[in-house]
RODO-2510 file (C-alpha; in nm, 4 decimals, decimal comma):
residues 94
     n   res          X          Y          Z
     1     x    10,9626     8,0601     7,9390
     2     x    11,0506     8,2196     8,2527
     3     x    10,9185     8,5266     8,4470
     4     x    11,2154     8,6905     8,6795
     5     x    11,2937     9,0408     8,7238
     6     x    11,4986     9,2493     8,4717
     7     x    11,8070     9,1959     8,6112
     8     x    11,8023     8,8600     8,6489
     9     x    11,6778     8,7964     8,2353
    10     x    11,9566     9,0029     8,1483
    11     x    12,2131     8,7439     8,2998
    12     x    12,0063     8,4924     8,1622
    13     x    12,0673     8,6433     7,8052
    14     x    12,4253     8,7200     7,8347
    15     x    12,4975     8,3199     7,9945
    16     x    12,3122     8,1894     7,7305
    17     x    12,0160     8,0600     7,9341
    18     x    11,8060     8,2589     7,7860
    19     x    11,8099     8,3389     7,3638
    20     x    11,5280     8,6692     7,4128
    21     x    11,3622     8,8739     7,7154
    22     x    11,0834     9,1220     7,7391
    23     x    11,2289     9,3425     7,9767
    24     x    11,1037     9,6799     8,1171
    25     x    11,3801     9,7862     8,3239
    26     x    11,6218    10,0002     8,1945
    27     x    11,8865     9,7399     8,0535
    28     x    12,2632     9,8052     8,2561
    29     x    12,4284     9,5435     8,0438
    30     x    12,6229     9,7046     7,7801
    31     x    12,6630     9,3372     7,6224
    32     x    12,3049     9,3179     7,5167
    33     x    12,1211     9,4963     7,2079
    34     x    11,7443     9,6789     7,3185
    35     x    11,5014     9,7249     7,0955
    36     x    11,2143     9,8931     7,2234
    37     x    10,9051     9,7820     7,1129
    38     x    10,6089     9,9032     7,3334
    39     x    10,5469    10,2434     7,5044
    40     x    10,3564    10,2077     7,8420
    41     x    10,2268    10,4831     8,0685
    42     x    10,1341    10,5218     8,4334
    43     x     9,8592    10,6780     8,5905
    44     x     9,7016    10,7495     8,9602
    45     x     9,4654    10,5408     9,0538
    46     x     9,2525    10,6901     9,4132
    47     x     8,9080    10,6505     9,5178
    48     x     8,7036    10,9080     9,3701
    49     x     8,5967    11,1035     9,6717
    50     x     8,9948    11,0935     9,7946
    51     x     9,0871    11,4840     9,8420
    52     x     9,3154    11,5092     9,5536
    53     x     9,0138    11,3356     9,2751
    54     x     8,8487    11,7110     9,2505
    55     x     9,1660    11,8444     9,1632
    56     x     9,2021    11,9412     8,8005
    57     x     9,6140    11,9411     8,7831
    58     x     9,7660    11,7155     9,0037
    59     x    10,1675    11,7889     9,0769
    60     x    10,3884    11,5476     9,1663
    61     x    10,4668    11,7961     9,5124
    62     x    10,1133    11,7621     9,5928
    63     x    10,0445    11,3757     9,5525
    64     x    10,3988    11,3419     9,7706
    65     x    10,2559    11,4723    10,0572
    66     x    10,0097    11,2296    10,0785
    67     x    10,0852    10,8107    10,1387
    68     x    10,1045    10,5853     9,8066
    69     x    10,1059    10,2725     9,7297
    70     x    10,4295    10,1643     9,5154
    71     x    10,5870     9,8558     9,3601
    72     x    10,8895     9,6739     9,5050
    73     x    11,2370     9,8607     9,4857
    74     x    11,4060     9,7547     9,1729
    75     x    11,0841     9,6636     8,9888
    76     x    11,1170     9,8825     8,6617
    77     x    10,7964    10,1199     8,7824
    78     x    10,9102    10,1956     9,1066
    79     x    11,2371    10,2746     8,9585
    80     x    11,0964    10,5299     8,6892
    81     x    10,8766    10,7132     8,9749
    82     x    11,2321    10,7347     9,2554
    83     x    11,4477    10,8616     8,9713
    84     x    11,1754    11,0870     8,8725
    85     x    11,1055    11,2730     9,1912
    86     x    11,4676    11,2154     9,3045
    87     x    11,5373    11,4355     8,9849
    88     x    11,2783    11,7299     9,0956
    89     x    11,3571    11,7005     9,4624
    90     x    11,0349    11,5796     9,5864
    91     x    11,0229    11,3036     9,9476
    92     x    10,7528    11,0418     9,8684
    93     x    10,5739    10,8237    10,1416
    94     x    10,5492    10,4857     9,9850
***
């Protein structure tokens, strides 16, 4: 078994190091066949007398003008949330 990042598995796979991977990453190599098989989601986690807990709704423009903790660049959920508020335009402070 080994535990690397998504990129890395997916060389793994296609030099024959490695026969499967559970990968969350998108998957770039067009050499390799994904089959989804678990749908995960993310949520906000603050302390519950932060300013934005009493809020009912919660946009994206409002929690990006306040700090955030992130994962690493090129994990898969740091990923998901850059293309997602690269997509609507929005600056986050991670």
């Amino acid at each position: 078994m080994t535990i690397s990042n998504g990129s890395l598995l997916q060389f793994s796979l296609l030099d024959n190091t490695l026969d499967i991977a559970l990968i969350e990453d998108s998957i770039h190599e067009t050499d390799l066949k994904r089959i989804p098989f678990y749908h995960d989601d993310m949520v906000l986690i603050m302390l519950k007398d932060y300013p934005l807990a009493s809020m009912k709704n919660i946009t994206l423009s409002k929690v990006s003008s306040y700090p955030m903790l992130l994962r690493e660049k090129e994990s898969a959920g740091r990923e998901y949330v850059d293309d997602l508020v690269a997509r609507i335009n929005i600056v986050i402070s991670p």
